[in-house]
C-alpha positions in Angstrom: -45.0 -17.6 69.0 -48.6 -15.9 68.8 -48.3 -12.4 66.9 -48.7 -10.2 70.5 -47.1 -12.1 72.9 -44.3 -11.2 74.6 -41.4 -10.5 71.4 -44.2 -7.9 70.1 -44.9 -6.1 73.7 -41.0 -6.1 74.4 -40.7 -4.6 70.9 -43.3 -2.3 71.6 -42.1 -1.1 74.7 -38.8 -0.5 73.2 -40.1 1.4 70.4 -42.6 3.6 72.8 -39.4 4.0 75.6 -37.6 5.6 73.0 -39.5 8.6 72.2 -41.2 9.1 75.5 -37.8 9.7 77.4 -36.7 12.2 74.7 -39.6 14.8 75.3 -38.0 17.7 74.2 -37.4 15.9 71.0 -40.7 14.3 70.7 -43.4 16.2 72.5 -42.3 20.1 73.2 -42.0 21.1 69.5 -44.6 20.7 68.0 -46.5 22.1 71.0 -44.6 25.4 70.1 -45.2 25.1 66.5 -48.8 25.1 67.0 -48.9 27.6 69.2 -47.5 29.8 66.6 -50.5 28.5 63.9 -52.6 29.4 66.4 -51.7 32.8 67.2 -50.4 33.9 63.8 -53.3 31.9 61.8 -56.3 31.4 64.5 -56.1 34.9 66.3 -54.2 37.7 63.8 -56.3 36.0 60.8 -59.3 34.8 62.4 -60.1 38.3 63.4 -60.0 39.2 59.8 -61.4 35.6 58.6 -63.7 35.6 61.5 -66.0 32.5 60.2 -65.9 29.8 57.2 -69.1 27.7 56.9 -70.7 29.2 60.1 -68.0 28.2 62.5 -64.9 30.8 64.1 -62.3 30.7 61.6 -59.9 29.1 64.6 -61.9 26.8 65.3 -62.2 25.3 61.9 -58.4 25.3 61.6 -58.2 23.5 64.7 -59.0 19.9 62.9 -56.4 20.5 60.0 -53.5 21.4 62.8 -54.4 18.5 64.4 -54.0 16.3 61.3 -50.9 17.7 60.1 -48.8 17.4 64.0 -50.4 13.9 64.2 -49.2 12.5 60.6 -46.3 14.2 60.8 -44.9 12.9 64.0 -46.3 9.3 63.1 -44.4 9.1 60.2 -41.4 10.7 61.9 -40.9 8.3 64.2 -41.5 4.8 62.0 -39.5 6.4 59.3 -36.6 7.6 61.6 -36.7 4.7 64.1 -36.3 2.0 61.2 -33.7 4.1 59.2 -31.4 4.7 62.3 -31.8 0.8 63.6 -30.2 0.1 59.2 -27.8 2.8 59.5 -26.6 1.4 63.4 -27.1 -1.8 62.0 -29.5 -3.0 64.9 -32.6 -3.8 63.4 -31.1 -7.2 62.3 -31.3 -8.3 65.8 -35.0 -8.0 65.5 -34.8 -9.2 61.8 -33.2 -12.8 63.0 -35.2 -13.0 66.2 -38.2 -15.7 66.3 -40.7 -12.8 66.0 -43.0 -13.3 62.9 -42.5 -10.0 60.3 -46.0 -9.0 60.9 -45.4 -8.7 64.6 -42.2 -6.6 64.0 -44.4 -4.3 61.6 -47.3 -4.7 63.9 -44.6 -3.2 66.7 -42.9 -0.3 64.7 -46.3 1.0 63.5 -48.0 0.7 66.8 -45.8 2.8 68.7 -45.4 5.4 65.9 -49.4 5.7 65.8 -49.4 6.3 69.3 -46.8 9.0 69.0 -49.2 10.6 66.2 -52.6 10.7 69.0 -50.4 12.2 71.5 -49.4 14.8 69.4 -52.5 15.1 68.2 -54.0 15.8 71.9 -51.0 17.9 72.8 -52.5 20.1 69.4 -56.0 19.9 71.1 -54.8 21.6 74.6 -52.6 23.8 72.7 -55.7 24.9 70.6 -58.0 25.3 74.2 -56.1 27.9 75.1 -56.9 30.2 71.9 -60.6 28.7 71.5 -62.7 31.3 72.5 -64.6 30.9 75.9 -67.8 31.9 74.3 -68.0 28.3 72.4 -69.7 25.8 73.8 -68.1 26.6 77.4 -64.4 27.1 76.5 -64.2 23.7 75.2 -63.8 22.6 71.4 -66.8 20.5 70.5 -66.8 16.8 69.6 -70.0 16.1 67.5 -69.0 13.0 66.3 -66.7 11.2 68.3 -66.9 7.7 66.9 -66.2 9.4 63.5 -63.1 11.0 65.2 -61.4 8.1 66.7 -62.1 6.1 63.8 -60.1 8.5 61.4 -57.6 9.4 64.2 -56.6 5.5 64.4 -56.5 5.2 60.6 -54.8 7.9 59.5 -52.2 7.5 62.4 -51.4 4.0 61.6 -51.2 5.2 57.8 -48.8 7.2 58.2 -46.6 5.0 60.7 -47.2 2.1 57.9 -46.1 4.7 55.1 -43.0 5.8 57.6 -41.6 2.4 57.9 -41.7 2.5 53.7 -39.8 5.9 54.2 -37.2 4.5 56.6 -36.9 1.2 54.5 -36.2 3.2 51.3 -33.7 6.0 52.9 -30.7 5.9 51.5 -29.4 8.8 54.6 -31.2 11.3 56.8 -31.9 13.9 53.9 -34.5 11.6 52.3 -36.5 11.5 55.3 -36.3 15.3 55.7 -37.1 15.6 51.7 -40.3 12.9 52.3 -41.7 15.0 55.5 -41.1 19.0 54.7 -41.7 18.4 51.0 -44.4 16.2 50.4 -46.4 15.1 53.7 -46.4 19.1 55.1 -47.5 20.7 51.3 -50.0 18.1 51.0 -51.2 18.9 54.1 -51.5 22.7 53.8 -53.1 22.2 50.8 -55.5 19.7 51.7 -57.9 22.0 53.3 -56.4 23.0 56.9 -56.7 26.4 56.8 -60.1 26.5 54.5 -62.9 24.8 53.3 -63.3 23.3 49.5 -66.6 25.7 49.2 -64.4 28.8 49.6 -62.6 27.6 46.3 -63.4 28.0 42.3 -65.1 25.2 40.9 -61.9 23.7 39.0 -59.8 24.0 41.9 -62.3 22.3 44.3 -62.2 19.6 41.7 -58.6 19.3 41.4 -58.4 19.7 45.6 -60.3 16.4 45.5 -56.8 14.4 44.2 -55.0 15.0 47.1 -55.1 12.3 49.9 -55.2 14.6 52.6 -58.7 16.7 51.8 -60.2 13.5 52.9 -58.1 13.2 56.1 -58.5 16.7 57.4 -62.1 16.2 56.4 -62.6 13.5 58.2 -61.4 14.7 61.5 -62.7 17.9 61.4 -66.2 16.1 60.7 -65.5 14.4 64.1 -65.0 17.4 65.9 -67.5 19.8 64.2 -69.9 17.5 61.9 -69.0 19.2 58.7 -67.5 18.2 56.0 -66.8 18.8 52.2 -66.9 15.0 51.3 -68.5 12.1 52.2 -67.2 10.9 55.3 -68.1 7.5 55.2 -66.6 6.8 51.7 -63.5 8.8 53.0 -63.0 6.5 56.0 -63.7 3.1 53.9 -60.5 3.9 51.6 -58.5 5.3 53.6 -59.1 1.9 56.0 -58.5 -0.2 52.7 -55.3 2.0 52.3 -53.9 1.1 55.3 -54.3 -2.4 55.2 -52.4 -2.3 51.9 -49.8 0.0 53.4 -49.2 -2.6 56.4 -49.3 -5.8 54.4 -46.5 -3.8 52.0 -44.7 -3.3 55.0 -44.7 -7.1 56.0 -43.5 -7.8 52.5 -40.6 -5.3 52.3 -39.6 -7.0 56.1 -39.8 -10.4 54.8 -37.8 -9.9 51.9 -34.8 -7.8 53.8 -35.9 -4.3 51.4 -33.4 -1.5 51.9 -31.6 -3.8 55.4 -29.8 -7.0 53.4 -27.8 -5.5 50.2 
């Protein structure tokens, strides 16, 4: 059986079914959400803000947002769809089926990534309709879109790859709660969403420079506006690496039954 033939696209489709027939589970939420970062964060603040680094303050945010719903909901869905098929005890159907691990993996990750870029457009539109009209037409500018689809892709699929992890390791629902609220969203906030690294002290620009998700929010927000605080090219090289390591981790944990046979 080749890795994409027709045990991965049923997979797939499975996967995919499941969250696109539950919209107001899936989709509607985080629309709301970031309609409140918008209004509290890009309107009541960005008129005090008004610009960081020569752009509207709510238009800078904009890249960040879009980050945090698309990780978010990326991991959500591997994490919860792996942890729900051990605690229903379903996913050793797929487990004993002739499909190769990596095509499982391949499967769960896939659809999860694609639930991360829809998010991440439902952010986009959201954000349109706070944007100001003055900038570039009423539309939010995309200077370097190769650069953007390229770290959408990669952090999407990280996340999905680091969700299967999270649903593999669960022991019940409060760990994936614990994993998402208390590590992904902090890390987040704090990796530059709502400001740039310049706006910072020396020593906490430095110590900024740890955290994974400076180079994420970065990178995206260097594919919308062409600025960045770090090098986007070095930032997209590791954070390809990482995935690959994430994915084959995944493969491994599949193979050898982690967290499904006790």
């Amino acid at each position: 059986m080749t890795p994409l033939g027709t045990g991965f696209r049923s997979l797939l489709k499975r996967e995919i079914l499941r969250f696109v027939r539950r919209p107001r589970n899936t989709f509607i939420p985080p629309a709301i959400t970031n309609v409140l970062y918008f209004a509290v964060f890009g309107v009541i603040l960005g008129d005090r803000i008004a610009e960081i680094q020569g752009y509207d303050y709510i238009l800078f945010i904009l890249p960040g947002l879009v980050v945090l719903g698309a990780i978010s909901n990326a991991f959500e869905n591997a994490s919860f769809s792996i942890f729900h098929g051990r605690w229903n005890e379903y996913i050793h159907e797929v487990l004993t089926s002739p499909l190769p691990y990596s095509s499982q993996v391949l499967a769960y990750v896939a659809a999860s990534a694609l639930r991360g870029l829809v998010v991440g457009v439902i952010i986009v539109v959201v954000g349109l309709l706070f944007v100001p009209f003055a900038i570039d037409g009423g539309r939010v500018p995309v200077r370097k879109p190769l650069y953007l689809a390229a770290f959408m892709l990669t952090i999407v699929t990280l996340f999905a790859a680091f969700g299967v992890v999270g649903g593999l390791w669960a022991r019940d629902f409060d760990y994936l709660t614990v994993l998402n609220q208390f590590i992904l969203r902090p890390l987040t906030f704090f990796g530059g969403v709502f400001y740039s690294l310049e706006t910072l002290p020396e020593f906490w620009a430095q110590v900024s420079l740890l955290n994974p998700m400076v180079y994420m929010v970065n990178g995206v927000r260097y594919g919308f506006l062409g600025y960045t605080d770090v090098n986007a090219n070095l930032s997209l090289a590791v954070l390809v690496g990482l995935t690959v390591v994430v994915v084959g981790l995944d493969v491994l944990l599949f193979r050898r039954g982690y967290g499904i046979i006790e």
